[in-house]
C-alpha positions in Angstrom: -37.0 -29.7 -38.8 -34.1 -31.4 -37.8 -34.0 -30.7 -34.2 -35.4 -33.0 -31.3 -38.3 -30.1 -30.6 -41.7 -31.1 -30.9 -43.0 -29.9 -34.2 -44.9 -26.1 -33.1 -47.3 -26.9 -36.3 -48.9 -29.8 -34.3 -51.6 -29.2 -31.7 -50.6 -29.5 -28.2 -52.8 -29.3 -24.6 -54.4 -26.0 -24.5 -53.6 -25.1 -28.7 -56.7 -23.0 -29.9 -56.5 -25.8 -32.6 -56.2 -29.4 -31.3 -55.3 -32.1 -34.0 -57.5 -35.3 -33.8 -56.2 -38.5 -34.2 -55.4 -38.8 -37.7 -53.7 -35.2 -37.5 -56.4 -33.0 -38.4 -57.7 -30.2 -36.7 -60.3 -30.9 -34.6 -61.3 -27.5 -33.6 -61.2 -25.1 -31.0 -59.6 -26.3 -27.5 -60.0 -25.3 -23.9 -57.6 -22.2 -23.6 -56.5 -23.3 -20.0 -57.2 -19.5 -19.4 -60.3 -18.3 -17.7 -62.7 -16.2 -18.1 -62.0 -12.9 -16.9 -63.9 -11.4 -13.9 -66.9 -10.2 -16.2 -67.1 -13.7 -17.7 -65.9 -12.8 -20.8 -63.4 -15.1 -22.4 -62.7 -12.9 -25.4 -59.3 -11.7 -24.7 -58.2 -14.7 -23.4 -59.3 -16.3 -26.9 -57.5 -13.6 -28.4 -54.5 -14.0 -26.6 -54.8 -18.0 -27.0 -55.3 -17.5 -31.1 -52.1 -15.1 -31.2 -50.0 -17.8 -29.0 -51.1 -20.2 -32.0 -50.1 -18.5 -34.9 -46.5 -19.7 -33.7 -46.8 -22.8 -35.9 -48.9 -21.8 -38.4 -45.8 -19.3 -39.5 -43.2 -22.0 -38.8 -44.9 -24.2 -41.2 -45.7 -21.4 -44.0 -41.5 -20.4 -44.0 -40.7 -24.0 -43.6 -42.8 -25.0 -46.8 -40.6 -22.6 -48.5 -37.4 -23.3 -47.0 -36.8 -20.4 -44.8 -37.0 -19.9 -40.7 -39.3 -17.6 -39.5 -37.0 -14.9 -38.7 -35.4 -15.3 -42.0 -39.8 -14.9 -43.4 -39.8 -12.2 -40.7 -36.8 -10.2 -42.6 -37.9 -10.9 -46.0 -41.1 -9.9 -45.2 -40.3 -6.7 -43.3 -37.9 -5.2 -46.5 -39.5 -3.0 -48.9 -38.6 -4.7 -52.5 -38.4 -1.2 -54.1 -36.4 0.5 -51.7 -33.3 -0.3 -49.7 -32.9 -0.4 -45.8 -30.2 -0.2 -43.6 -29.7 -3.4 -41.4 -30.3 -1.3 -38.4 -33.5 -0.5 -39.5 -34.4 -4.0 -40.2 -32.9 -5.2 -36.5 -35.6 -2.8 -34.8 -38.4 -4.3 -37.4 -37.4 -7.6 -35.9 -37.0 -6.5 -32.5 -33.5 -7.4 -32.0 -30.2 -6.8 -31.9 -28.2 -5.4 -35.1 -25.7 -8.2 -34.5 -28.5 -11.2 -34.3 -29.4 -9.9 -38.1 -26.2 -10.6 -39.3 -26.0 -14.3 -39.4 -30.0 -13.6 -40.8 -29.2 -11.9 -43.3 -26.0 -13.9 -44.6 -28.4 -16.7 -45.3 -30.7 -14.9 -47.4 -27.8 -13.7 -48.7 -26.3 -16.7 -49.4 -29.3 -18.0 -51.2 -29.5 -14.7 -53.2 -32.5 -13.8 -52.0 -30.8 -10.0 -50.7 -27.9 -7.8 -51.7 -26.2 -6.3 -48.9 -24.4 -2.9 -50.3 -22.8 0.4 -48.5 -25.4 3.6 -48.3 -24.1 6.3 -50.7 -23.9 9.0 -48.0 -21.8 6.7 -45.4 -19.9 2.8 -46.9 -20.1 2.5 -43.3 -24.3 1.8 -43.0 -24.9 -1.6 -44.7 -28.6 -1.8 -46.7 -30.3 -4.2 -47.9 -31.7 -4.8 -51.1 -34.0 -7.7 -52.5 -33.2 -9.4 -55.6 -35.9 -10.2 -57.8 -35.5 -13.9 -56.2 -36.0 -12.8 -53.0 -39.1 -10.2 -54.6 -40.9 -13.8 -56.0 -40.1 -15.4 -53.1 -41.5 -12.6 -50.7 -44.6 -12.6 -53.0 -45.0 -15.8 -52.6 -44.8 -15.4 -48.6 -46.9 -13.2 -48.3 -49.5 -14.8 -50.7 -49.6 -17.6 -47.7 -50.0 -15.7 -45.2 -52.8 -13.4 -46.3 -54.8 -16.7 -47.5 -57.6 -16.1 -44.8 -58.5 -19.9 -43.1 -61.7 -21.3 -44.3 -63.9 -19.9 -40.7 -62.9 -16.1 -41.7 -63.3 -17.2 -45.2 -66.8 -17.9 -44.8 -67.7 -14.6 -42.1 -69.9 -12.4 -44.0 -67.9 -9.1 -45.3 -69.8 -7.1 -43.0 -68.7 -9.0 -40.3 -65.3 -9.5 -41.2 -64.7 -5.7 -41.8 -66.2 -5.2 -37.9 -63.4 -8.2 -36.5 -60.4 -6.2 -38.9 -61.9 -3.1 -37.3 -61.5 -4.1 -33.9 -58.5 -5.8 -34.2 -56.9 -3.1 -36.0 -58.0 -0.7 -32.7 -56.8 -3.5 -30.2 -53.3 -3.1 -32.6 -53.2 0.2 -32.5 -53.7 0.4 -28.4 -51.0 -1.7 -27.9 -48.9 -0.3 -30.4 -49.4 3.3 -28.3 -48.7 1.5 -24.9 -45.1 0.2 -26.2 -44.0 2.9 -27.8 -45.4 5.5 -25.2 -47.8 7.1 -27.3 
């Protein structure tokens, strides 16, 4: 990063994952949150693990050379079907002229083709080239590598965190959408 930023990938005061001296993680970290009125500081270890995943997806589209919203984008396209950039600008909740300069870079580095819909030049899709379909691959071989604590959760009990966090995703999804 050439920026004057701290780096996000490093642990900070109140990161779920504190670095020790030498730069390793050191484990879990106060949250700064507390416990909610029951005593139960689940969600607020929830909220404080979603907060860190910041860096960890910083430093998986650094490693290969991309920003995260340019990892976001790639991500979000389906390889084997074109999108218009509109749709991709709500994917990435943001504005249709924010994707632009996104998507010339990826672009640039041939990673999409930008082409006019059939029905209407006017709506601009994108395609991946089969670049960008090894590098998305690769992406998203990254970030589905589960961290070594998850790794090691028996199935049954990884299947009943997915499960729960998959109903926590869903509630959320319903609340911002209205549903």
């Amino acid at each position: 990063m050439d920026d004057k930023r701290p780096d996000p990938r490093k642990g900070r005061r109140g990161s779920l994952i504190s670095l020790d001296t030498k730069g390793k993680p050191s484990g879990p970290a106060h949250t700064g949150a507390p416990p909610t009125e029951h005593g139960d500081d689940c969600w607020p270890v929830l909220v404080e693990f979603a907060l860190s995943l910041r860096g960890w997806w910083i430093g998986i589209c650094d490693d290969l050379g991309l920003t995260p919203m340019q990892g976001h984008a790639l991500r979000s396209l389906d390889p084997d079907r074109p999108s218009p950039m509109s749709v991709l600008a709500d994917m990435l909740i943001c504005d249709a002229s924010n994707v632009t300069a996104i998507v010339d870079k990826l672009e640039s580095r041939g990673l999409i083709v930008r082409q006019g819909a059939e029905n209407d030049r006017r709506i601009k899709m994108l395609g991946v080239t089969p670049q960008g379909r090894e590098l998305r691959e690769r992406l998203c071989a990254r970030f589905t590598e589960p961290p070594a604590a998850v790794e090691s959760m028996p199935a049954a009990a990884r299947r009943q965190l997915a499960d729960l966090l998959k109903a926590i995703l869903s509630e959320r999804t319903a609340a911002a959408t209205g549903g």
